[in-house]
KEKE-3310 file (N, C-alpha, C; in steps of 0.2 Angstrom, whole numbers, plus 5000, padded with zeros to 4 digits):
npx = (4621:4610:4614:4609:4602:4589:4580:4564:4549:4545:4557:4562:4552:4557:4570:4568:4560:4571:4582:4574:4573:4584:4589:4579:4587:4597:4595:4591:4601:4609:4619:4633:4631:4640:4642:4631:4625:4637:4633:4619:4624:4630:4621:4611:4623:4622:4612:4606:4619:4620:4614:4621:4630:4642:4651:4665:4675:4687:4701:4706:4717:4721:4737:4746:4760:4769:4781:4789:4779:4767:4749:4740:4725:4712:4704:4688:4680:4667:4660:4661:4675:4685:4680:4670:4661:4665:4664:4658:4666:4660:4658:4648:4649:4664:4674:4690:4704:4718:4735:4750:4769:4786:4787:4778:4760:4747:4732:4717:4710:4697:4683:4663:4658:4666:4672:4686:4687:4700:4713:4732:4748:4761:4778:4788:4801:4796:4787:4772:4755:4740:4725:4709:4694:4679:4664:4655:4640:4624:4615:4600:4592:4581:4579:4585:4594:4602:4612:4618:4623:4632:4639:4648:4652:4663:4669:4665:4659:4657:4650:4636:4634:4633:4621:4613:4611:4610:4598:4595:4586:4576:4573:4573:4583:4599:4616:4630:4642:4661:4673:4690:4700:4715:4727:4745:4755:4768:4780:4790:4808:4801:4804:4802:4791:4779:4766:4758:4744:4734:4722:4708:4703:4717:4727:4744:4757:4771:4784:4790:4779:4783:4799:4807:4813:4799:4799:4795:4782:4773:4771:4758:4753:4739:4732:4722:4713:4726:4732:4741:4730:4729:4728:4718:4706:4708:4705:4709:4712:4716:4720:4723:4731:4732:4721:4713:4705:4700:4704:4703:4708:4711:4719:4728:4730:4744:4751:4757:4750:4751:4749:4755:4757:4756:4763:4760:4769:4764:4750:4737:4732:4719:4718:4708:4699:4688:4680:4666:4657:4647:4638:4642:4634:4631:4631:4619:4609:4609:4608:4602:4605:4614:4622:4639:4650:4668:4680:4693:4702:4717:4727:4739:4750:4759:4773:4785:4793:4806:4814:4805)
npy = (4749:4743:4729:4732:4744:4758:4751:4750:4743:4739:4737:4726:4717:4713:4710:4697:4688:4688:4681:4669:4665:4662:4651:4641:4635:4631:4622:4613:4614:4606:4615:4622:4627:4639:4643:4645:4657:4666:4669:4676:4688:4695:4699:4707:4714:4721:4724:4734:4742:4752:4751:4741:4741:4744:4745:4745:4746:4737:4733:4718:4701:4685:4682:4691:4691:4688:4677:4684:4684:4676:4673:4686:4687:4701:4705:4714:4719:4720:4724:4722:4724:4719:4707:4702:4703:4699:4709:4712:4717:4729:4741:4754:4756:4759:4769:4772:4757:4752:4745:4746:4748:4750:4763:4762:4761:4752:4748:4742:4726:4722:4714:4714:4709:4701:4692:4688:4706:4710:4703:4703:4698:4703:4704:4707:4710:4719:4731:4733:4743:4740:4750:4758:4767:4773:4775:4790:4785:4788:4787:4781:4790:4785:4789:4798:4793:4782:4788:4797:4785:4780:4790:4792:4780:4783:4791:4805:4816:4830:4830:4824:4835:4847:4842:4844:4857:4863:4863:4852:4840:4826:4814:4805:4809:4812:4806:4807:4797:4793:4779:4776:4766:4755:4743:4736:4727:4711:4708:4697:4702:4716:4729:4747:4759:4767:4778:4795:4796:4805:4806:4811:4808:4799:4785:4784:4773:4775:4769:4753:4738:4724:4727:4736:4742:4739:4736:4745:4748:4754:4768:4780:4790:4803:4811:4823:4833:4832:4839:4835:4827:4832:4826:4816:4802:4786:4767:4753:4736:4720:4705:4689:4678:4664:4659:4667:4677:4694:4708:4723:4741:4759:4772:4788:4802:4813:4831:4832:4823:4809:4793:4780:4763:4750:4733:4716:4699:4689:4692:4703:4718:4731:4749:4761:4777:4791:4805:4816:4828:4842:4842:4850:4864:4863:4846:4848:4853:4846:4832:4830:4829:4829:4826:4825:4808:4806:4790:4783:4769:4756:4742:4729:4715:4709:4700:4688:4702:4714:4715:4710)
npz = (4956:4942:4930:4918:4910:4909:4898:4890:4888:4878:4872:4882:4877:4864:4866:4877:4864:4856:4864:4867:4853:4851:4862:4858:4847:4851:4856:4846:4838:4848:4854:4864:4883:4885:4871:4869:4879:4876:4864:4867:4875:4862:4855:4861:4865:4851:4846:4858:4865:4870:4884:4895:4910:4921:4936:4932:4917:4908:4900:4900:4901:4901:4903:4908:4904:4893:4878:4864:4847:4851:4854:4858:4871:4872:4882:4883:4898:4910:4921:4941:4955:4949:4942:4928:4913:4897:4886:4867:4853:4845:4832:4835:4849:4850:4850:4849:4848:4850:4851:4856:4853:4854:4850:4838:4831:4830:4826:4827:4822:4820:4820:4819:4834:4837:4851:4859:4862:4856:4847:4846:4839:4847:4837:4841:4856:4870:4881:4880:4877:4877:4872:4874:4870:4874:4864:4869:4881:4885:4902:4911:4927:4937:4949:4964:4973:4965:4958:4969:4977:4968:4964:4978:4978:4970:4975:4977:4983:4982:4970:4973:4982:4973:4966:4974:4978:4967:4962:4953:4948:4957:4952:4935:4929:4916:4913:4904:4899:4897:4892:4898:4892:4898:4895:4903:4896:4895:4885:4881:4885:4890:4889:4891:4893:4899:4892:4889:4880:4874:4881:4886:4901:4910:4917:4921:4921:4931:4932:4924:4926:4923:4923:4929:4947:4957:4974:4984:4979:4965:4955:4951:4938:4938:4924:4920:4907:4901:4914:4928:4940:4955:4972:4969:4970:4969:4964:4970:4962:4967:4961:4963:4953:4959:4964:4962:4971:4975:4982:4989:4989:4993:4987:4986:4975:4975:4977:4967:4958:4958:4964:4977:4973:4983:4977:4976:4972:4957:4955:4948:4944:4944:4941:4945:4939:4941:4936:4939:4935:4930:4916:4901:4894:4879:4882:4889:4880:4868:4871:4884:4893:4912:4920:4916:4916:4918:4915:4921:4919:4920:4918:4923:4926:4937:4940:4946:4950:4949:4965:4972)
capx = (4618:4609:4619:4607:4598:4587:4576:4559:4545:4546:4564:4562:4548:4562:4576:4563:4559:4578:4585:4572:4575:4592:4587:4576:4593:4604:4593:4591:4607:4613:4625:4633:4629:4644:4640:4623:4627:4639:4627:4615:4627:4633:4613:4612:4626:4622:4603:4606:4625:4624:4613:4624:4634:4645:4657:4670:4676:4694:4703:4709:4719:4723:4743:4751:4767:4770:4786:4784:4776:4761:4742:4736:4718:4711:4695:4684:4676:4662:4658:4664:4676:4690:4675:4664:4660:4669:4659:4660:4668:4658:4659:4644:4650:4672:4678:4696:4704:4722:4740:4759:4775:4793:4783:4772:4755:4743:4725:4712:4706:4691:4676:4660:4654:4672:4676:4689:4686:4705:4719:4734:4753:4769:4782:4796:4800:4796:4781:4764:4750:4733:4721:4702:4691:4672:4659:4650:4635:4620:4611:4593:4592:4575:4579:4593:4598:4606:4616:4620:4627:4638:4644:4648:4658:4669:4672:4662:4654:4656:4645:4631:4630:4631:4616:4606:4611:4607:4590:4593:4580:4576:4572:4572:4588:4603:4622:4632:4651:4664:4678:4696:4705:4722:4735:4750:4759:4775:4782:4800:4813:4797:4808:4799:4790:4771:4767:4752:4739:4732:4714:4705:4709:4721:4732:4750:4764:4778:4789:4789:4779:4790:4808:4808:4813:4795:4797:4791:4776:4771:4768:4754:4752:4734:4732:4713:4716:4734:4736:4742:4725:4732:4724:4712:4707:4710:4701:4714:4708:4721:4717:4727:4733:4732:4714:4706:4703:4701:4707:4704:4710:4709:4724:4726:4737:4748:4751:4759:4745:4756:4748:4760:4753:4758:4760:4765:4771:4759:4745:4735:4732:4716:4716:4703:4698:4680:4680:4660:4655:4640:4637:4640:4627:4630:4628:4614:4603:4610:4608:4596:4610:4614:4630:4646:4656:4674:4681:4698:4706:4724:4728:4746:4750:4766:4774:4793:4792:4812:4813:4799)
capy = (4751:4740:4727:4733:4750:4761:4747:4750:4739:4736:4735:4719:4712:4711:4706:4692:4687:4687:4675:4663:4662:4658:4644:4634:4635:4631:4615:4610:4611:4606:4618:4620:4631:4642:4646:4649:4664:4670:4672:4681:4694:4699:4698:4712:4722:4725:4731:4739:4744:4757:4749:4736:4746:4742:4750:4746:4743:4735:4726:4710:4695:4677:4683:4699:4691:4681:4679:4686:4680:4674:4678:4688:4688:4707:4706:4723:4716:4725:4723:4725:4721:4714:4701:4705:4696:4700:4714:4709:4723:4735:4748:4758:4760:4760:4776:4768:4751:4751:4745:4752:4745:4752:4769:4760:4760:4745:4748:4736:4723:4717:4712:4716:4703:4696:4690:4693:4714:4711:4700:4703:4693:4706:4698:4710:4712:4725:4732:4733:4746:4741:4759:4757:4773:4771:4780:4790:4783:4789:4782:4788:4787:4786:4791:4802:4789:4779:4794:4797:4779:4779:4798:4791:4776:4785:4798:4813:4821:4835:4831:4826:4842:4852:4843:4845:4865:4866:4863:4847:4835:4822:4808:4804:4815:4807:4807:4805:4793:4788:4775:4776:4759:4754:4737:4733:4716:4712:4703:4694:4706:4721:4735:4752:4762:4766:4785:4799:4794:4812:4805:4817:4807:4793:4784:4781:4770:4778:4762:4746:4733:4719:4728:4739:4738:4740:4735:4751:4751:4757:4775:4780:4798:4802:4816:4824:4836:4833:4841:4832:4827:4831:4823:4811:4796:4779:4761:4746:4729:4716:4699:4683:4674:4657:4658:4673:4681:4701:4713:4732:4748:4764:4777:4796:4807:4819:4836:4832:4820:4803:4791:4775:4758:4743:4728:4709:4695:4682:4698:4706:4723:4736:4755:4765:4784:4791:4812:4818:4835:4845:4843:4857:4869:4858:4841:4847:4854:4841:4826:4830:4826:4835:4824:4817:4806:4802:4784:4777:4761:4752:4734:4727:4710:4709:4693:4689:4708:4716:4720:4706)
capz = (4949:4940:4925:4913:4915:4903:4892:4888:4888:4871:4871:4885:4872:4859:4869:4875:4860:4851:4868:4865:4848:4853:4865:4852:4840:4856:4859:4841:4834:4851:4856:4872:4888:4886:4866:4869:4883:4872:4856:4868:4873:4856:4852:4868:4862:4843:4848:4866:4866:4879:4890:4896:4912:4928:4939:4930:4911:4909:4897:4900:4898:4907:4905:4906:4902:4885:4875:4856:4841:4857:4852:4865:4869:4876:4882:4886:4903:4913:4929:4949:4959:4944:4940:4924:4907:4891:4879:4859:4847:4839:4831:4838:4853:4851:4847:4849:4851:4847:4854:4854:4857:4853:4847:4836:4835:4829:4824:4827:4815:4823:4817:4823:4838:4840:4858:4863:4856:4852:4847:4844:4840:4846:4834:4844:4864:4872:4883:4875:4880:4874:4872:4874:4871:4870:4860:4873:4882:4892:4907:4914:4935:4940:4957:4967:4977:4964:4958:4977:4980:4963:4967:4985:4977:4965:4982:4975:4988:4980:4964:4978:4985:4969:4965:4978:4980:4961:4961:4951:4947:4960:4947:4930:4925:4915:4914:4899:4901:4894:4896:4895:4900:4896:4901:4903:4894:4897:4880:4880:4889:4892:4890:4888:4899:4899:4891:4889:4874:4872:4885:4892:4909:4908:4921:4919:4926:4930:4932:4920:4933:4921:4922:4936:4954:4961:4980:4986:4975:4958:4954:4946:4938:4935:4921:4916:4900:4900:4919:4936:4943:4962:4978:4967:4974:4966:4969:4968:4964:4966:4960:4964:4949:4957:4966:4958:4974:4974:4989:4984:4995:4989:4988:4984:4972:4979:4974:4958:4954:4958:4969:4976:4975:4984:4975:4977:4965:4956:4954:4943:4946:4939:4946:4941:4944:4938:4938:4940:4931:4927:4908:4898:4890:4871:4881:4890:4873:4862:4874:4888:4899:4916:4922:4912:4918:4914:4919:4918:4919:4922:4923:4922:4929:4942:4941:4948:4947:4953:4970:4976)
cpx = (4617:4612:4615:4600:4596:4583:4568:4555:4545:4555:4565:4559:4553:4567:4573:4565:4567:4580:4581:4571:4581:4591:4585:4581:4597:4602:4591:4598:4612:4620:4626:4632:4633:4644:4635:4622:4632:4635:4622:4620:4629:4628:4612:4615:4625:4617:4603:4614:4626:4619:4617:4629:4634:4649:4662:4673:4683:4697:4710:4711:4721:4731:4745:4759:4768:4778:4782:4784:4769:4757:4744:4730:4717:4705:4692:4678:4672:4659:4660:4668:4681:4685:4670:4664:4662:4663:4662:4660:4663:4656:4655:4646:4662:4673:4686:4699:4710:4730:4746:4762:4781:4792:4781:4766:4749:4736:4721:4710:4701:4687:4670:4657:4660:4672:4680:4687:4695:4712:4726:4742:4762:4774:4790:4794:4798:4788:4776:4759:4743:4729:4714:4700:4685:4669:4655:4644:4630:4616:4607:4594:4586:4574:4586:4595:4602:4611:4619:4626:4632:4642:4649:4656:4663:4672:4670:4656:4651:4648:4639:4629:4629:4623:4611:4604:4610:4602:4590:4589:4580:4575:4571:4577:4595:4609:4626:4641:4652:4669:4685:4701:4711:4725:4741:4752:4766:4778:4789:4805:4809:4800:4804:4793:4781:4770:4761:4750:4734:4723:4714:4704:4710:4725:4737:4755:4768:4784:4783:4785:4783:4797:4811:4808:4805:4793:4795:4784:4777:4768:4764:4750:4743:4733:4724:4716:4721:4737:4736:4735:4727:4724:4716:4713:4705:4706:4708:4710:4714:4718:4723:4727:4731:4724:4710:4704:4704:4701:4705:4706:4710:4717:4723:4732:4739:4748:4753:4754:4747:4753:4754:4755:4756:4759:4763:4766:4765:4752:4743:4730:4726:4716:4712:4702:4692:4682:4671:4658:4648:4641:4637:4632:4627:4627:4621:4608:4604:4609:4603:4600:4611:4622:4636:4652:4662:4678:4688:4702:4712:4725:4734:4745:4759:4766:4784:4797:4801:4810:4807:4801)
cpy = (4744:4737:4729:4738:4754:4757:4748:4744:4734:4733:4726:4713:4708:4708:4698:4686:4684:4680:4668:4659:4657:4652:4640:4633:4631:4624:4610:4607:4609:4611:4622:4627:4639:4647:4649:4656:4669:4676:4680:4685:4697:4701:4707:4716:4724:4729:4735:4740:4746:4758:4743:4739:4742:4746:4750:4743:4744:4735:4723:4704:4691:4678:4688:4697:4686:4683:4681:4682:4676:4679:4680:4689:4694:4707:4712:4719:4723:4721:4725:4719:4714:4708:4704:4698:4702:4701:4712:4719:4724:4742:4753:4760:4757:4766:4773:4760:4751:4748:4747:4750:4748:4756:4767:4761:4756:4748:4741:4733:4718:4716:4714:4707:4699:4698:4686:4699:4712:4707:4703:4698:4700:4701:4702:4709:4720:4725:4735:4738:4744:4748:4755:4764:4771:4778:4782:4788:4786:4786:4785:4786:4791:4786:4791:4797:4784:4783:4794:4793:4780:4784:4794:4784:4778:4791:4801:4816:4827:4836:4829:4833:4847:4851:4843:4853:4868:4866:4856:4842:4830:4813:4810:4810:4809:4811:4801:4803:4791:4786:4774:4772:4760:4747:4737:4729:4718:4707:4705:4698:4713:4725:4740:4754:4765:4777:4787:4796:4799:4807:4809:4815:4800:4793:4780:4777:4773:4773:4756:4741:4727:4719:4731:4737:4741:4738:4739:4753:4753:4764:4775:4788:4799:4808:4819:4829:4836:4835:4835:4830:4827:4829:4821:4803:4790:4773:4757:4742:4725:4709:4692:4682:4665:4656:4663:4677:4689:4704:4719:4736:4753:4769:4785:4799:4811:4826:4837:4826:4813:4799:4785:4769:4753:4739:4722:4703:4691:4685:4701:4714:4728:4741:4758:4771:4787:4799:4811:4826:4836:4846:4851:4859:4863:4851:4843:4851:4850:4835:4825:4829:4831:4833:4823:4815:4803:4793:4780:4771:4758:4747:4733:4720:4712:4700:4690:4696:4711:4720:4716:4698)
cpz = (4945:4931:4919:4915:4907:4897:4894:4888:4880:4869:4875:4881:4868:4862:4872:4868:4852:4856:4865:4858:4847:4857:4860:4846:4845:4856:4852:4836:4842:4854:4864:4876:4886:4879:4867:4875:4880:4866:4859:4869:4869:4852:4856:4864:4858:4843:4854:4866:4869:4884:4895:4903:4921:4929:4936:4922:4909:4905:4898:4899:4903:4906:4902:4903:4898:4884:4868:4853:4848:4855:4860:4863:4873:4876:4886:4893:4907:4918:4938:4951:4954:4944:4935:4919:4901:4886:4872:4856:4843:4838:4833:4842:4856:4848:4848:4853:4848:4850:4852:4857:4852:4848:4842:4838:4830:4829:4824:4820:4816:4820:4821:4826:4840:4850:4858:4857:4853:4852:4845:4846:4840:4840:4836:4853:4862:4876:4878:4878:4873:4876:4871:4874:4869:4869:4868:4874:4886:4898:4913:4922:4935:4947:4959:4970:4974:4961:4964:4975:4973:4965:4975:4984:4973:4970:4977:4980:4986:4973:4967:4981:4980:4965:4967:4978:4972:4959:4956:4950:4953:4956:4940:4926:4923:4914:4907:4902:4897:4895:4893:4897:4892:4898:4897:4901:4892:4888:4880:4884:4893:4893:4887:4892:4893:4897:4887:4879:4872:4876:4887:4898:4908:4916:4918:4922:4924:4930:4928:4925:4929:4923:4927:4942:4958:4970:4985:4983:4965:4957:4950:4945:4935:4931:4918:4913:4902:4906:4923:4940:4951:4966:4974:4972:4969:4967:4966:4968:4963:4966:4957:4958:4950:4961:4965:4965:4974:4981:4984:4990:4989:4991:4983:4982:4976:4976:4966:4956:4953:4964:4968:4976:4977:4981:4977:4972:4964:4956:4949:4946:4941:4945:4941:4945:4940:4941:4935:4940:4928:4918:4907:4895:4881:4873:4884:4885:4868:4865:4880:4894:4906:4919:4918:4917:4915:4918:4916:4920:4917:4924:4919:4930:4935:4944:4940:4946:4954:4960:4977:4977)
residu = (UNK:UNK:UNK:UNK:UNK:UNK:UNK:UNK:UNK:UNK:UNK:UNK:UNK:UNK:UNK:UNK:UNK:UNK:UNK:UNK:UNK:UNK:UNK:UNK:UNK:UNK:UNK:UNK:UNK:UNK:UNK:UNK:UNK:UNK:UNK:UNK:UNK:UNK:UNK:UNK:UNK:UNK:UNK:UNK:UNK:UNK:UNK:UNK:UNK:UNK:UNK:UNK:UNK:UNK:UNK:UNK:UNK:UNK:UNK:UNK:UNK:UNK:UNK:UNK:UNK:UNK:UNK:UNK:UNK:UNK:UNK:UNK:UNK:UNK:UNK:UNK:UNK:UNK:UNK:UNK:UNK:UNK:UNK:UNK:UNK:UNK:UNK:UNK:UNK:UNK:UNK:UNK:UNK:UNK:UNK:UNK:UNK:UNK:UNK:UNK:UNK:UNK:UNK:UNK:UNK:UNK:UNK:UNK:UNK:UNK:UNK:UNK:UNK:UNK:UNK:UNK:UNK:UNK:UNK:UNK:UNK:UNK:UNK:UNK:UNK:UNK:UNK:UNK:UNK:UNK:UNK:UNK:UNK:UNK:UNK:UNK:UNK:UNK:UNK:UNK:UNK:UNK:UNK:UNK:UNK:UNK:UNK:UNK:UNK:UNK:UNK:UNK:UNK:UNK:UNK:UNK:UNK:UNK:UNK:UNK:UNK:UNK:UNK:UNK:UNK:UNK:UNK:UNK:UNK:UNK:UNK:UNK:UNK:UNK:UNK:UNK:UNK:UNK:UNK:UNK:UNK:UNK:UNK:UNK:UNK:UNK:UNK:UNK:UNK:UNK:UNK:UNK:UNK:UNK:UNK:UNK:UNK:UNK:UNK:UNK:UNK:UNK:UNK:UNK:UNK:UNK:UNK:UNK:UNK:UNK:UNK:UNK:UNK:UNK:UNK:UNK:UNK:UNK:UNK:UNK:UNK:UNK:UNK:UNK:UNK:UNK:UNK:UNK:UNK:UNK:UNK:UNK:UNK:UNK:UNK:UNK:UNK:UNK:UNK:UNK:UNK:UNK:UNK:UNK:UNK:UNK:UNK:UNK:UNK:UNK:UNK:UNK:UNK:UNK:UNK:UNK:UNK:UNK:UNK:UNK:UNK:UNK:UNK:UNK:UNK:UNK:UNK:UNK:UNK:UNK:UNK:UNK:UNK:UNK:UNK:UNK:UNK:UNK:UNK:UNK:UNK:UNK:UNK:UNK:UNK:UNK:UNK:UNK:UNK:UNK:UNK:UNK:UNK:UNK:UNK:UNK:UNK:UNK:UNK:UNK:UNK:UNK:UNK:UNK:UNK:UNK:UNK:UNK)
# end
């Protein structure tokens, strides 16, 4: 699926026409390689928000495990294969950004265009759950076959055949998603256990990966409106800490909705599960839509984790 899908001719003209801007500023006042791709992305998200779109949307840090009173930086990444680029906060497209530790709960204080989308500084132990919720978005597929292949990658067979046996459109029909990610961070002693955020599909950990004996793995409950999502299937990505390489495998909930996963020390870990449904009757008269997809995401770090 393409990194940026859905712009108009006119839309390219303008988006044109803003980077270049940005270069003759980048090369006047000097400024370096690294600001000046920054600038455009935040240029991108504030006029195209919800064309922007990858397999997968995370958030992210370079350490799940601080002591307190440590910034932490959370960055909302987008892309494949635990590899993306850090999306800037705004408002347009966040319906929620918030975190919670020792049954608190912390509201965001972003700014629009900040990167990282979210700082913040625990000043107690305990484990931390960052909450991402995005503002729905939609996205046009100008031929079955890229539908196919995404259906295909999130294992939906089923959502291929209901569109072929529905008489569904072969081209030019679209699909409205939105994103429910989550992580784990360990702060100072990380006591306190990972729990439901009222998503309409969320995964959860059933054991602390800081405090728990995980040498069997880490369970992970998957819940769509608040039930057991049984025999779903999951993507793992596991991504070294000390050379960034990524390994994935895929596993599958059980009857009660609980898959196990493997894990090993000195790791960073994103699971993700993507449900694929026929739009209701409201989105398809209010939105032209015929799919929605839901998508969510779990990352937690594993590092001198009991048991390993």
């Amino acid at each position: 699926m393409s990194a940026i899908a859905g712009l108009t001719s006119c839309d390219w003209a303008l988006l044109a026409r803003l980077t270049n801007n940005i270069f003759i500023k980048r090369v006047t006042l000097n400024m370096s390689e690294d600001m000046y791709w920054q600038l455009c992305l935040k240029i991108i998200f504030f006029f195209f928000p919800c064309t922007l779109i990858g397999h997968e949307l995370w958030v992210d840090t370079t350490d799940f495990r601080v002591e307190k009173d440590t910034e932490i930086n959370l960055n909302l990444r987008n892309g494949e294969n635990f590899d993306g680029f850090s999306l800037g906060y705004f408002d347009r497209s966040v319906e929620k950004l918030y975190w919670r530790q020792n049954g608190n709960q912390f509201n965001n204080t972003s700014r629009q265009g900040d990167i990282p989308a979210l700082k913040i500084v625990p000043n107690e132990n305990g484990l931390v759950t960052a909450v991402y919720v995005s503002k729905p978005s939609i996205i046009k597929y100008k031929e079955f076959k890229k539908f196919k292949n995404f259906a295909m990658a999130k294992h939906s067979q089923s959502s291929i055949d209901f569109h072929l046996n529905s008489n569904f459109p072969k081209e030019n029909f679209s699909e409205i998603y939105t994103r429910y990610s989550k992580a784990l961070l360990g702060v100072g002693g990380a006591k306190g256990s990972d729990k439901a955020n009222d998503l309409e599909l969320e995964l959860i950990a059933l054991q602390n990966p800081y405090t728990d004996d995980i040498s069997s793995g880490i369970e992970i409950l998957t819940l769509y409106q608040g039930k057991p999502q049984a025999f779903s299937m999951l993507n793992v990505f596991e991504r070294s800490n000390s050379d960034l390489r990524v390994n994935s495998f895929v596993v599958k909930t059980d009857a009660k909705g609980i898959a196990t996963v493997k894990v090993e020390n000195d790791n960073a870990y994103l699971i993700d599960n993507v449900i694929i449904r026929p739009a209701n009757d409201k989105l398809l008269k209010d939105k032209g839509v015929i799919w929605e997809s839901l998508w969510a995401a779990l990352t937690f770090g594993v590092i001198r984790a009991n048991g390993l």
